[in-house]
C-alpha positions in Angstrom: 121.3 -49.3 61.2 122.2 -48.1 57.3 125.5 -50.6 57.4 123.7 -53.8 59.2 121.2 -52.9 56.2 123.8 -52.6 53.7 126.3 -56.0 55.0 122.1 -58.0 55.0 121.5 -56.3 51.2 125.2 -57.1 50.1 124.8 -60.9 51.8 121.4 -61.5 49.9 123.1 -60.2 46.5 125.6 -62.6 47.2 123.2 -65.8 47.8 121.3 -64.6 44.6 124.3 -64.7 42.4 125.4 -68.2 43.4 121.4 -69.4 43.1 121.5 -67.6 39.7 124.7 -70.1 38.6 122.9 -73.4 39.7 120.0 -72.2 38.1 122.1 -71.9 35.1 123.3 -75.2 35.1 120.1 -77.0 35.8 118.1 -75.2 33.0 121.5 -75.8 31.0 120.8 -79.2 31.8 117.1 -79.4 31.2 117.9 -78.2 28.1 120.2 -80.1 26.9 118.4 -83.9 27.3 115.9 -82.9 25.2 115.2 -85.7 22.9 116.4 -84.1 19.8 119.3 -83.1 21.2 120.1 -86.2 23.1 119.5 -88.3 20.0 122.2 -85.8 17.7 124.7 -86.1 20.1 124.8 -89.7 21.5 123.8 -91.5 18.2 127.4 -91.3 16.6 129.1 -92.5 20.6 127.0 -95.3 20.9 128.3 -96.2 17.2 132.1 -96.0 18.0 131.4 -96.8 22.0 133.8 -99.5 22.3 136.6 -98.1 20.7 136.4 -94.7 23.1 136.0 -95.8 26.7 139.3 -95.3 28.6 141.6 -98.8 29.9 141.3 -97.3 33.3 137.4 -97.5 33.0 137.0 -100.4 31.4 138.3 -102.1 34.8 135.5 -101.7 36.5 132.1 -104.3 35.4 130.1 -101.1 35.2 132.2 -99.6 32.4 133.2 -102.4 30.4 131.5 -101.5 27.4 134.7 -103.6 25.3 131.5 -105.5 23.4 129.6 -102.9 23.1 130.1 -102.8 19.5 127.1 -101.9 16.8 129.1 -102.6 14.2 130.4 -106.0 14.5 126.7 -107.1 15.7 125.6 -105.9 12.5 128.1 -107.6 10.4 127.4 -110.7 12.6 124.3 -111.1 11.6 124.1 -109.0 8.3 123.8 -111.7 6.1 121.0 -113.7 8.6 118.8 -110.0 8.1 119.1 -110.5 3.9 118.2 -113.9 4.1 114.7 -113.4 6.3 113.8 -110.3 4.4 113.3 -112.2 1.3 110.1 -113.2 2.9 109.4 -110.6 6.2 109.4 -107.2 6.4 110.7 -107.0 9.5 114.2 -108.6 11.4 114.1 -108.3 15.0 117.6 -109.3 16.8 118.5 -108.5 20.9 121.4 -105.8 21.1 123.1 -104.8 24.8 119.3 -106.3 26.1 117.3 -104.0 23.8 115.2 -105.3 21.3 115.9 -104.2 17.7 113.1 -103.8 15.6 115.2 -103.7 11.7 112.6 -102.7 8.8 113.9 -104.6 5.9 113.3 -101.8 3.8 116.3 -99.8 5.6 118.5 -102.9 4.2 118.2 -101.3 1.1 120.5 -98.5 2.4 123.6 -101.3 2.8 124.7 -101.9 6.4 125.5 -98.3 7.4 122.0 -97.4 7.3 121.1 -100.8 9.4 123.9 -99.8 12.1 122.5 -95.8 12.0 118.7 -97.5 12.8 120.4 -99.5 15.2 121.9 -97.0 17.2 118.7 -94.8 16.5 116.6 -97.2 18.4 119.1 -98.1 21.0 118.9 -94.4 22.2 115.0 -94.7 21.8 115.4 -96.9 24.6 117.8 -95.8 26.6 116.0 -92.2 26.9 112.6 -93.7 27.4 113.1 -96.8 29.6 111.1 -96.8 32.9 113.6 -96.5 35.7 112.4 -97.7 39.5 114.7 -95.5 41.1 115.4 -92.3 42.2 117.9 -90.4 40.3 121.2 -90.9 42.5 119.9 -94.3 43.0 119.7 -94.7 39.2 123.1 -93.9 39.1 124.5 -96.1 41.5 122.1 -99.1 40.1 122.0 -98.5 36.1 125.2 -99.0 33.9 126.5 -95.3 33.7 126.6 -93.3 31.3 123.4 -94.0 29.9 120.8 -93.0 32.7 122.4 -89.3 32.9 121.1 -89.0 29.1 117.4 -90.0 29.9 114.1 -88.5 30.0 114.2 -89.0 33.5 117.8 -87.6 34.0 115.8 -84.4 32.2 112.9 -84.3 34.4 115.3 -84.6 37.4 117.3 -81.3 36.4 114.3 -79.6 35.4 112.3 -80.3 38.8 115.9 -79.0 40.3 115.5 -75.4 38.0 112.3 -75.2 39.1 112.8 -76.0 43.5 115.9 -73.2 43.0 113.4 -70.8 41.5 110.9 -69.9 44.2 114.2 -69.3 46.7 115.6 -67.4 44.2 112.3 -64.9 44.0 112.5 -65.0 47.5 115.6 -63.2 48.2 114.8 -60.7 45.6 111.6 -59.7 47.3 114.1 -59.6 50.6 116.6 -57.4 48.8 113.7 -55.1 48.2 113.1 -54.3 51.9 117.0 -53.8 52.6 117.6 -51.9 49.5 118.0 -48.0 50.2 116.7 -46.9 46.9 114.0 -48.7 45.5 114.2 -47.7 42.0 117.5 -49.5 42.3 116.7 -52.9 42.6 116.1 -53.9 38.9 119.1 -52.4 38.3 120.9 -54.3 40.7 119.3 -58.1 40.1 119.6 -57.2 36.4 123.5 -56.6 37.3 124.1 -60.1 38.7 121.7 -61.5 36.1 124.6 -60.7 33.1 127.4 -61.4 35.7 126.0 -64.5 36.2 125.4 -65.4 32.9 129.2 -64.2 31.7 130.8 -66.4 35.0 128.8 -69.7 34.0 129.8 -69.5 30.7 133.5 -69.2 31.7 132.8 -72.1 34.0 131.2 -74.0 31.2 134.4 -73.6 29.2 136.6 -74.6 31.8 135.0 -77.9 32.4 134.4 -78.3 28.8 138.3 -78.1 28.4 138.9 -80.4 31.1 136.7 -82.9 29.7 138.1 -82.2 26.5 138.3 -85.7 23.3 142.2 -85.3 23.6 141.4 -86.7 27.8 138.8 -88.7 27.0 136.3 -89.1 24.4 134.2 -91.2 26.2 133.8 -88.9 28.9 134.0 -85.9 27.1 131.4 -87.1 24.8 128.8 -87.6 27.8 129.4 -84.2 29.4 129.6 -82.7 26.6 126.0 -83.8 25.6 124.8 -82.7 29.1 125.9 -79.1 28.6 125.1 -78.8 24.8 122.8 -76.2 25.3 124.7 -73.6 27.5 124.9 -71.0 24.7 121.4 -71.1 25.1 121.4 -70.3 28.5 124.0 -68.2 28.5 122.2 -65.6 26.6 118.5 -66.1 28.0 120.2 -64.8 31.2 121.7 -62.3 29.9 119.1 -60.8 27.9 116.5 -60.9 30.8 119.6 -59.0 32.8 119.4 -56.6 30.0 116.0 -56.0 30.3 115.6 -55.3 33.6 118.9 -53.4 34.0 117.3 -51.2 30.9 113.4 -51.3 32.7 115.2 -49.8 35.3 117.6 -46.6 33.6 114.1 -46.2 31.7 112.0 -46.1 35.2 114.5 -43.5 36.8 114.6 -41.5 33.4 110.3 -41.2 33.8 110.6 -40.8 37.7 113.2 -37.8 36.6 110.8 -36.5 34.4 107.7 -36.6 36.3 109.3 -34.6 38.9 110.6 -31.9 36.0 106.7 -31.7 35.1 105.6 -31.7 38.9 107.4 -28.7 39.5 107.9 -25.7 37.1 110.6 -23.0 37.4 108.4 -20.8 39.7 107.4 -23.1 41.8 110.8 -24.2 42.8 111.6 -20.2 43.0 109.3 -20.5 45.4 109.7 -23.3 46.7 113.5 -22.2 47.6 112.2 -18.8 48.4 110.2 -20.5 51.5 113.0 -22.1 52.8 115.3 -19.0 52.7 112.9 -17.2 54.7 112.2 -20.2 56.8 115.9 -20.3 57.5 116.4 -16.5 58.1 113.0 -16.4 60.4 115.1 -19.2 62.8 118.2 -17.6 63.0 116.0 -14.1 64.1 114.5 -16.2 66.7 118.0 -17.4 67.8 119.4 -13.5 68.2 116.6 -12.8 70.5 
């Protein structure tokens, strides 16, 4: 019975480890399409987009981004923008089916501030469009990459964190039921929490490195966006691992201490005393 316990406790440590690594990467995720972080990392693609998508890609209709190219639509239509802000304020011009709303005040800033508000406003849109899909559906409908960067791409991954959660709390309540020692457990969970936490960031790295600018900047760029934030994660895992790995030395050390108060010297004198003369009074019985 003590090893069919042991083989169910080690089985359930194992589950939770590999929950604890997708957990990582869909909070990694989640926190990585924030908006803020989304717009810091995507603004300077989209303004060299067409010079960093791969031949191979551009094959394919989905891909071809070859005209996607801020700064040539600015310098088209540069002079156009001068000429109606004499008398507007505002210059409003289509780019990759977006709508471009160009203050004419930002003129003023010559045409590299004009191509930084366009790109600002083009990842506006991209990260706030309403998408009638459902997310794999989204990426088989919408021209990649640009959905896997949205708000809803976000949700998605967070609503993912969250569905892996309650399982997760689940099989640590069932490892408390198989566990031998109780006080163990914390220890234990904390354990996996910081080996977790150390083998997705070697994962990380290793995917990062794959997808490395000297392969591909324009896939590198994407994934590297996604998983911008797994420093982040990284050490929230490992610092609630900590915790309960220390909560759970600390517990034994007042458990160990209670007991030391429980009991003085004398009464485990007699406490042994008793069972000595428990022992001897059997072994009487057994002569006779």
């Amino acid at each position: 019975m003590g090893f069919l316990k042991g083989g169910i406790f080690t089985f359930l440590g194992l589950v939770l480890f590999v929950l604890l690594l997708f957990l990582s990467s869909f909070l990694t995720m989640s926190f990585s399409l924030e908006h803020d972080s989304v717009k810091s990392g995507l603004v300077p693609v989209i303004k060299d987009l067409a010079n960093s998508v791969p031949a191979t890609l551009e094959r394919f209709d989905r891909f071809d981004l070859s005209e996607f190219d801020v700064s040539g639509v600015i310098d088209e239509n540069y002079e156009l923008m001068q000429y109606h802000c004499v008398n507007y304020t505002e210059y409003g011009f289509l780019f990759e089916g977006q709508m471009i709303d160009m203050p004419c005040s930002t003129l003023e800033g010559g045409k590299d501030a004009v191509i930084d508000k366009t790109a600002e406003d083009f990842v506006e849109g991209i990260y706030y469009k309403e998408y009638n899909c459902d997310y794999w559906d989204c990426v088989s409908q919408e021209k990649i990459p640009f959905f896997i960067v949205s708000e809803k791409s976000k949700d998605y991954w967070n609503g993912k964190f969250y569905s892996f959660l309650l399982p997760s709390l689940i099989i640590i309540a069932l490892m408390f039921f198989f566990v031998d020692n109780k006080m163990n457990l914390p220890i234990i969970v904390g354990i996996l929490f910081v080996l977790s936490s150390f083998s997705f960031s070697k994962i990380s790295g290793v995917l990062l490195g794959l997808f490395s600018p000297d392969n591909s900047d324009f896939i590198s760029s994407f994934f590297n966006i996604l998983f911008s934030r797994s420093g982040s994660v990284f050490w929230i895992f490992f610092i609630l691992g900590f915790i309960l790995i220390a909560g759970g030395v600390a517990f034994w050390i007042w458990n160990w201490e209670s007991v030391k108060k429980k009991f003085s010297k004398r009464d485990v004198r007699s406490i042994v005393k008793e069972e000595v003369g428990k022992n001897n009074m059997a072994k009487r019985g057994k002569k006779f």
